[in-house]
Structures are given as structure tokens and as C-alpha cells.
C-alpha positions in Angstrom: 100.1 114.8 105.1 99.4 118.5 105.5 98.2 119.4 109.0 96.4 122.8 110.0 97.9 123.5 113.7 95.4 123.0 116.6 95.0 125.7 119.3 97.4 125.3 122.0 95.1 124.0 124.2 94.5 120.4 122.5 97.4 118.6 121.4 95.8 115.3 122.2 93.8 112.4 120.9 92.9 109.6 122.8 91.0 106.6 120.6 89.3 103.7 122.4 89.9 100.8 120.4 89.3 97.9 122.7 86.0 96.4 121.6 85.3 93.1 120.4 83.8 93.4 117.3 81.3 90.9 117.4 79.1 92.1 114.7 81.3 91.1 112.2 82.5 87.4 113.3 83.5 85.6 112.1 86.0 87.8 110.5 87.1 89.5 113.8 87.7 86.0 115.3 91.0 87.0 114.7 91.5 90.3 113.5 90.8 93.6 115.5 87.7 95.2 113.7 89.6 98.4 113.1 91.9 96.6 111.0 88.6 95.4 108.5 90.0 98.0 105.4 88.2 101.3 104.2 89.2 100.1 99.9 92.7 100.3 100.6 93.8 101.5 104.1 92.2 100.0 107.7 90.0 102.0 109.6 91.8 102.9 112.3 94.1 104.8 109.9 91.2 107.3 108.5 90.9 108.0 112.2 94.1 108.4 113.2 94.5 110.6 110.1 91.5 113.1 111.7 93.6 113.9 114.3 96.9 114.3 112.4 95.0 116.8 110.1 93.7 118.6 113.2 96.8 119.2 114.5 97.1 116.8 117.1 100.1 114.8 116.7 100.3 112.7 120.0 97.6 109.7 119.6 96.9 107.3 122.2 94.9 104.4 121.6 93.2 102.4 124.3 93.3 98.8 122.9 92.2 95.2 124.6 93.0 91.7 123.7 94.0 90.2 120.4 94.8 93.6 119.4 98.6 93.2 118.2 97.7 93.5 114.1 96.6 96.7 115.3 99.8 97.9 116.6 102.0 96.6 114.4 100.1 98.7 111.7 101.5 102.0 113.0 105.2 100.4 113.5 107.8 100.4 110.6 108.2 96.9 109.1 111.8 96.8 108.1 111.6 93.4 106.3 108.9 94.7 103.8 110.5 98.2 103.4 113.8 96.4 102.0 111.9 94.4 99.7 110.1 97.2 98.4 113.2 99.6 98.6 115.1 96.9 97.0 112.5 96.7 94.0 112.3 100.5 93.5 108.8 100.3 94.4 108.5 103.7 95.7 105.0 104.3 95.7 103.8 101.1 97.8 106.8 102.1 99.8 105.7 105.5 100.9 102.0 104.0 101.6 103.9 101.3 104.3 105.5 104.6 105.6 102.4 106.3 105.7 101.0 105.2 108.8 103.8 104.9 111.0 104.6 108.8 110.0 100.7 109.8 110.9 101.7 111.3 114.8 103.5 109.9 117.4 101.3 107.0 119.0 100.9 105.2 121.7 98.9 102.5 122.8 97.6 101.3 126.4 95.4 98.0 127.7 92.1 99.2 128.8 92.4 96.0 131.2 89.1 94.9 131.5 85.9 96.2 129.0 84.0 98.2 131.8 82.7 100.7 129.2 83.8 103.8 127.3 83.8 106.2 130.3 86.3 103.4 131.7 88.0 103.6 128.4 89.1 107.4 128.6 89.4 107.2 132.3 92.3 105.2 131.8 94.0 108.0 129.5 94.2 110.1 132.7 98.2 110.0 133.0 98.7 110.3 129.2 96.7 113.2 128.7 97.1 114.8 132.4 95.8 118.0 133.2 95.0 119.1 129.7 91.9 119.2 127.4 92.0 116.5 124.5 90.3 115.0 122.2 88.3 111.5 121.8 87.4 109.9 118.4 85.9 106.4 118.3 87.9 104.3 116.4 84.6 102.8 114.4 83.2 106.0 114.1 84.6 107.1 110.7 84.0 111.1 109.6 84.5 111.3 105.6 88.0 113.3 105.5 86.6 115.6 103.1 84.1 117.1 105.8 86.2 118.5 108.6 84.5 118.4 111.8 87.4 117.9 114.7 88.9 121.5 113.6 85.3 123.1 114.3 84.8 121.2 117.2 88.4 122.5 118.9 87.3 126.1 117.6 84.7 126.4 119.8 86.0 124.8 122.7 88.4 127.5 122.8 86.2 130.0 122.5 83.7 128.9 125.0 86.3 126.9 127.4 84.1 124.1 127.4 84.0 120.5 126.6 82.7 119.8 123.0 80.2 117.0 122.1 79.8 116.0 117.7 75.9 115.9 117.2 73.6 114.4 114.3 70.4 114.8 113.3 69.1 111.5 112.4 65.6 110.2 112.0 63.2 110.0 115.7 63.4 106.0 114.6 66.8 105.6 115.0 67.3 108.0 118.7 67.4 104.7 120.7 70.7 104.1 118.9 72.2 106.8 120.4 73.2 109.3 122.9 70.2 111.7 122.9 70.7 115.5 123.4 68.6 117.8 125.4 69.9 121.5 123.6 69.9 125.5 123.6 70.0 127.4 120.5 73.5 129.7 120.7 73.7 132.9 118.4 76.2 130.0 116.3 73.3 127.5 114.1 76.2 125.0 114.6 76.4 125.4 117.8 74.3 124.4 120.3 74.5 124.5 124.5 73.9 120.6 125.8 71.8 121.3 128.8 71.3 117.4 129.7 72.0 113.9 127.7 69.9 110.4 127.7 71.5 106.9 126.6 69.4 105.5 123.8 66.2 107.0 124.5 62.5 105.5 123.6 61.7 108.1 120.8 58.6 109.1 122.6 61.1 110.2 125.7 63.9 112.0 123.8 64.2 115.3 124.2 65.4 116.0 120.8 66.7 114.1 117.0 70.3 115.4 117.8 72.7 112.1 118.4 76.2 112.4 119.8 78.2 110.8 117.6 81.9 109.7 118.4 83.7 112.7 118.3 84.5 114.9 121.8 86.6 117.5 123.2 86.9 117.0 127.1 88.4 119.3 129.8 90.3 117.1 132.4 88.2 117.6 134.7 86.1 114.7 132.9 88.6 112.4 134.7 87.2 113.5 138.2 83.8 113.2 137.2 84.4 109.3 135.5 86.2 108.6 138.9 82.3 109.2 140.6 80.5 107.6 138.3 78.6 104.4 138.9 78.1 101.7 136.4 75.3 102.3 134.3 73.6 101.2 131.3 75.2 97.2 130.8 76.8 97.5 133.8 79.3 100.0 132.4 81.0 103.3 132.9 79.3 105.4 130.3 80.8 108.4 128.9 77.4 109.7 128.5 77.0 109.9 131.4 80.1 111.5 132.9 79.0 114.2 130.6 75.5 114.6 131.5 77.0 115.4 134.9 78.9 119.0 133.5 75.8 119.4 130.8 74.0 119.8 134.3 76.5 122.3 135.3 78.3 120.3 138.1 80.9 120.8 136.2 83.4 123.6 135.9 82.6 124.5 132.5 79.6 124.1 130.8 79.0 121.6 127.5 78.6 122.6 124.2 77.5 120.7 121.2 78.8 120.9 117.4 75.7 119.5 114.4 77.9 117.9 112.3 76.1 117.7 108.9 78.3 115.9 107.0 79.1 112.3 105.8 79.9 110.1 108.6 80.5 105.8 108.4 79.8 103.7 111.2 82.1 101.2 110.6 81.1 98.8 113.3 77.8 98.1 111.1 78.1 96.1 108.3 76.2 97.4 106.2 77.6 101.0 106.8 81.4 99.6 106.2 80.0 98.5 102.6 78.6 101.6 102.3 81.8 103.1 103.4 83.9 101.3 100.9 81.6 102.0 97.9 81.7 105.7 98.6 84.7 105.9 99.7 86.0 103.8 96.8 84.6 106.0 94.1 86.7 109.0 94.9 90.0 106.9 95.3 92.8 108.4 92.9 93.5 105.1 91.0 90.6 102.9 91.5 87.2 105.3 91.2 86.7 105.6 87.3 86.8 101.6 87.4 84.1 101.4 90.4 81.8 104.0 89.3 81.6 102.2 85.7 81.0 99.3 87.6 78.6 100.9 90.4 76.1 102.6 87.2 76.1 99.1 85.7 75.1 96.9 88.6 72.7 99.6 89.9 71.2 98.8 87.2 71.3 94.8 86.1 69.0 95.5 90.0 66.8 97.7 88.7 66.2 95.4 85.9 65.9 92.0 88.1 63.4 94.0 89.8 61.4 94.8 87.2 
């Protein structure tokens, strides 16, 4: 996979991967929810792929129980790798090599599901006293719309943590982080002056969302280390950053719109969605699907005639 090199600043990526994915039991009974497949490759993968094509090679991901079919996805699997070698099957054997060539990654237990802020905290002697990244592993950016690369840009050039935003409907704010802003001479670019947690839409200061994509400073770790639980009894991320958005910080906060396609693949119906677009650009299968796609769109329209 070709990579574009990432300032020296961030070399990073931490991705917290520890929740329980109860929105889709019973098939996460047994199976870690990053592990449900995008068509043909898991989740997790597409993510872990952001950060390779960022430039940031070294991946830890924060995991939680019941999590091994997770790991075991980015380690070589000799047994299968002889069969297929054995077979001359060299296409299915590059795509098992695939993910363990991604970046060099690591995984750590979060311990005890105390919230996201809890979740990076515990990155603290991985990452140590350098800027990195944070992508949610359900949070899935469409790899043709590049946003991790813009978002490392301007925390360079500002020296200040990043935060991905998103307009989305006033309806839908209360499912989100909610962004208080300043215009900046960049229309992409905004200055995050404060943050609420899933505002009421009559009391949030704006439509802009965060969405799960960041670029701290380490100094985050000192302001997580304050913090006291909040929303669900948890450490929120949100609000370790609404601390340096109110300039407690040493830098200030920054926030990049992303305007371009973006799964949440914790929902169900966005992982459907996810697979149906998704699936109509795939190399081998998307001629098959989008014949298929026109003709059930529209036995629907018909049956609802």
C-alpha cells in the first residue's frame, strides 16, 4: 500500500477498540464488532489502513475483552499461508498478508470501560511525549476522501490539537460532540472555542459534530489525568478537550469540516450502507452489485406502487 509520509511530528495512531458492541448482538456475542466485514475486509482494517496511508506506521489499538479474533487478524497465520502457498493461490495469499504488513501494531487492555478519555489515557507510555493521532475504530472515513492527511497539515501549522468536524442536520446534534467555532482565513478550518456532549438542539452552539478522528498534543494526557467522570460516569474525551478549546491548555484547538463520505459502523443501518457503497466500487465484485442494486431499487419502487 502506497503511503504519503506524515510530518515528523506524528508518527502515531492510537485506536480505541474496546467496546462492546451491543448494538449488534447477537452477532457480537462472540465476535469483536470491528471484526463485522466492510464486503470483503473487517473494519478495523479500513481504519488501520487510514493511518498507514497517512504515514503513520506504529498503530496501537486499545482493545477489552473477548477481543483475541481481533488480534489474530493483524498476525501472520502460517498454517493458512502454506495451504495457499502450497496451492499457488497468490492472490488470496497476498490479501492474508495484507493486514499483518499494514504498520507495526500493537495492542493494549484498556482494563476496565471507564470511557474514551480513559481509553487514550492509557496510550500515555506508547505514545509519550509526542503528538499522535486517534481514529475510532467504528468510525469509518471512505478511503477515497482523505481527511487524516489534512488534519496533521494543520496541526503543524498551527501547533495545535486537531478535532474532524461534520455538519449534520440540527436533529441529529444530540448524537454528538457539539462545536462552539471561529471562522479562520482557511473555510476548512475552523478555531474550536468550547465543546458540548450531545447537546439538546435548542442549546448547541452550532451543526458542526466531531466525528472520530483527532490529532492530540501530549499534553491531553495531563489534562485526562484531571478530569472527573462525566457524562455515564465516564472519562470523556470531549471533555478533556473542552478544557484546551478554553485555552487552559498550552496550545489552542482547531477544528477540520470534513465533507466527505464517512460510515458509522457501530449503526446498523450505516454498516449496510457501508457495504452497499462500499461494495459497488470493489475491483471484482461492483459490476455484479450495481446490476443487482438498479434492479432491486426498483422491484421496491414497484411494490410500492
Amino acid at each position: 500500500m502506497t503511503s504519503s509520509r506524515s510530518a515528523a511530528g506524528v508518527r502515531k495512531a492510537v485506536i480505541p477498540a474496546a467496546g462492546l458492541g451491543t448494538r449488534f448482538l447477537p452477532a457480537t456475542k462472540a465476535m469483536p464488532k470491528e471484526m463485522l466485514p466492510i464486503v470483503d475486509k473487517p473494519a478495523i482494517q479500513y481504519v488501520v489502513e487510514e493511518a498507514a496511508a497517512a504515514g503513520l506506521n506504529d498503530v496501537l489499538i486499545i482493545t477489552g475483552r473477548n477481543k483475541e479474533n481481533l488480534i489474530s487478524h493483524f498476525d501472520g497465520v502460517p498454517e493458512l499461508e502454506y495451504t495457499l502457498s502450497s496451492k499457488g493461490d497468490e492472490g488470496k495469499l497476498s490479501k492474508v498478508h495484507e493486514a499483518s504488513e499494514l504498520a507495526d501494531v500493537h495492542f493494549l487492555r484498556q482494563g476496565q470501560p471507564l470511557g474514551l478519555g480513559h481509553a487514550v489515557g492509557r496510550a500515555r507510555h506508547h505514545v509519550g511525549d509526542e503528538s499522535f493521532a486517534v481514529l475510532l475504530g467504528d468510525d469509518l472515513m471512505d478511503p477515497r476522501d482523505p481527511l487524516l492527511s489534512q488534519m496533521i497539515e494543520t496541526h503543524d501549522s498551527h501547533q495545535a490539537t486537531v478535532v474532524a468536524l461534520m455538519e449534520v442536520p440540527p436533529e441529529q446534534v444530540h448524537l454528538y460532540g457539539c462545536a462552539a467555532v471561529e471562522a479562520t482565513d482557511d473555510p476548512a478550518v475552523v478555531r474550536i472555542t468550547g465543546l458540548v456532549e450531545k447537546p439538546h438542539p435548542s442549546e448547541a452552539p452550532s451543526n458542526l459534530a466531531v466525528i472520530g478522528r483527532y490529532v492530540l498534543r501530549p499534553e491531553i494526557f495531563e489534562v485526562i489525568d484531571q478530569l472527573e467522570p462525566g457524562r455515564g460516569g465516564e472519562y470523556q474525551l470531549t471533555d478533556a478537550l473542552n478544557v484546551l478549546a478554553a485555552g487552559e491548555g498550552q496550545a489552542p484547538v482547531y477544528g477540520v469540516v470534513f465533507g466527505g463520505r464517512r460510515y458509522d459502523t457501530g449503526d446498523r443501518a450505516e454498516w449496510i450502507k457501508a457495504n452497499v457503497l462500499l461494495g459497488v466500487e470493489h475491483g471484482e465484485l461492483g459490476e455484479e452489485l450495481t446490476d443487482w442494486v438498479i434492479a432491486f431499487a426498483d422491484q421496491l419502487r414497484e411494490a410500492k406502487v
